[in-house]
N, C-alpha and C positions, 0 to 999 in steps of 0.2 A: 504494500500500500504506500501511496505515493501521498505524503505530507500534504496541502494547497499552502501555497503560499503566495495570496492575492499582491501583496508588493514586490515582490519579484518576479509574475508572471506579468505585471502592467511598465515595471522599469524593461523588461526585455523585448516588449512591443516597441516600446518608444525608443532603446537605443537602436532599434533595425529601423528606424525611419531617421533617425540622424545618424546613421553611419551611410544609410542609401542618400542622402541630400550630399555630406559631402565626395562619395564615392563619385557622384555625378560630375563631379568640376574634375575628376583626374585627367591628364593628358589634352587639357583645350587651353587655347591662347585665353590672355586678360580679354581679348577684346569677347570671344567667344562666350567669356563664363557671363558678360554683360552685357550682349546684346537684346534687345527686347526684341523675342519673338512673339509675343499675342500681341492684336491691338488694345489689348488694360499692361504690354509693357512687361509681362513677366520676363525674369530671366534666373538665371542659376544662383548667381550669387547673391543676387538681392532675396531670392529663395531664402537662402543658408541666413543672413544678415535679420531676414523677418525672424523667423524659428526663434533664431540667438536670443531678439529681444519680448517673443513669445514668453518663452521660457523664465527669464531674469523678471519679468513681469507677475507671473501666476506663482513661481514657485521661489521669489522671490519679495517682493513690496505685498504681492498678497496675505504672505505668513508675517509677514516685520523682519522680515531680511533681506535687504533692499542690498544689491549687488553694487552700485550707484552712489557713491557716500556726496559729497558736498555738490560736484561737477559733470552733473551724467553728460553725455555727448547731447550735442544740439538734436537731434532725431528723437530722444529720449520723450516718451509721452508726458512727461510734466514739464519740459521748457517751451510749448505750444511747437511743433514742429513743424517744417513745410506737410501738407499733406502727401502720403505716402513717403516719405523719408525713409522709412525703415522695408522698402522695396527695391531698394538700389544700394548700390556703393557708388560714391564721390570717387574721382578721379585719383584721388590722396587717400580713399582708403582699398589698401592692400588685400587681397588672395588670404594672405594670411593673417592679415589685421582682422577680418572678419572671418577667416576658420576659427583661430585662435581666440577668438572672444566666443564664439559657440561652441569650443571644448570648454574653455572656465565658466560658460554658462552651465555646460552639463556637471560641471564636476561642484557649483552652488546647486543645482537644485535637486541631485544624486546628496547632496549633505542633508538639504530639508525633508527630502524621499524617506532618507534615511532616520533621520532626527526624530520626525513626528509620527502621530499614528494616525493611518487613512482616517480617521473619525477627526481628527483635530481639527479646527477650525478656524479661518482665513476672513479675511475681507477683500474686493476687489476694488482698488480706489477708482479705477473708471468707469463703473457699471454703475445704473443707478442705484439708491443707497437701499430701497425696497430688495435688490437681489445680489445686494453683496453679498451677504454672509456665505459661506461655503465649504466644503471638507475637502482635505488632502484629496480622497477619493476622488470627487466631483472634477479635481481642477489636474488630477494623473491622466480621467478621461478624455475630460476635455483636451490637454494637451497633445494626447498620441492619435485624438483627433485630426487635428491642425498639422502636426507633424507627417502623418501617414498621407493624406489630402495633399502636401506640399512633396511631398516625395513624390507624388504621382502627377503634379506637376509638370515635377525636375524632369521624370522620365520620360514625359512627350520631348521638351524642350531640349531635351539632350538627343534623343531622337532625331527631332528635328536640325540642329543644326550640324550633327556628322554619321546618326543613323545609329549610334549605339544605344542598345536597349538590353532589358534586363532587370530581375528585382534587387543583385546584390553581387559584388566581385565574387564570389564563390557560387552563385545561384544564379541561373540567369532567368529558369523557369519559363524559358521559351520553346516552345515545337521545335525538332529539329527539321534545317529548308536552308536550301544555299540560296542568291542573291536571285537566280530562276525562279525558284518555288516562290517565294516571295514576294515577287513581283506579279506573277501567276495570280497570287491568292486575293492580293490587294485588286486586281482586274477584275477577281471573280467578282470581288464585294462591290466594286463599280458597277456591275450590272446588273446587281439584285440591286441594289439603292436605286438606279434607274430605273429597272422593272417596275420596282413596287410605287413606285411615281409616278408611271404610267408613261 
């Protein structure tokens, strides 16, 4: 018989969505990890950079452990930000300015994961005040939420700009089809989308 162990079955959903965001940026130029392919502008990095301040957000200022001490960065939801700031990276912020703030993100909110118990209770400073209140629980969900949704993102948009796909460097969970099959298959789906439109 197998223990449950609801906090470690919900941190191991969530770190497979932020290992899959930044597995998405390996081997693409700066300009590639920040080009906006959708027209709302999405791109890879501003992916990774959203998550980062997801995260430092819910499982941080929500508990009273605010990641952010006197001087958070201008994007930061309490210094009025340009809207969607935390969608993008600034020319001046780095590949690794924004990995490396979404590891020390993960590695503050794996402390509060850790620290409190799913029942513990948080408030959310920018939700209205009627639906702050909320549990470790509520806000693990919520997270791996937003996380898993943004990885599935990343994986069109990486797609998209050089065709690689896949759920994870060790798992690609793809049908096996060389670049024929593939091209095949997608043709098929163009003509049943046409059919069925008449």
């Amino acid at each position: 018989m197998i223990e449950p162990n609801p906090k470690a079955d919900l941190l191991r959903y969530l770190q497979e969505g932020r290992d899959a965001l930044i597995w998405k940026l390996d081997g693409l130029s700066e300009y590639d990890i920040r080009r906006p392919l959708t027209p709302t502008g999405t791109n890879l990095l501003g992916l990774v950079k959203h998550v980062a301040s997801v995260e430092l957000g819910y499982f941080g200022d929500t508990f009273g452990r605010p990641f952010f001490g006197e001087k958070p960065p201008p994007w930061w939801y309490t210094e009025d930000p340009e809207l969607n700031s935390d969608m993008w990276a600034t020319a001046d912020e780095s590949r690794e300015d924004i990995v490396g703030l979404y590891r020390r993100a993960w590695e503050h909110s794996d402390s509060t994961i850790a620290t409190l118990a799913l029942d513990a209770v948080g408030h959310v400073p920018w939700w209205p005040e009627e639906r702050r209140e909320v549990t470790l629980h509520h806000i693990l969900v919520r997270v791996i939420s937003d996380t898993q949704r943004h990885a599935g993102h990343a994986d069109i948009v990486r797609e998209l700009i050089d065709g690689a796909v896949g759920y994870s460097q060790d798992k690609d969970n793809m049908p096996p089809g060389d670049q024929a099959w593939w091209e095949d298959y997608r043709s098929r789906l163009e003509r049943v989308a046409q059919d069925a439109n008449g």
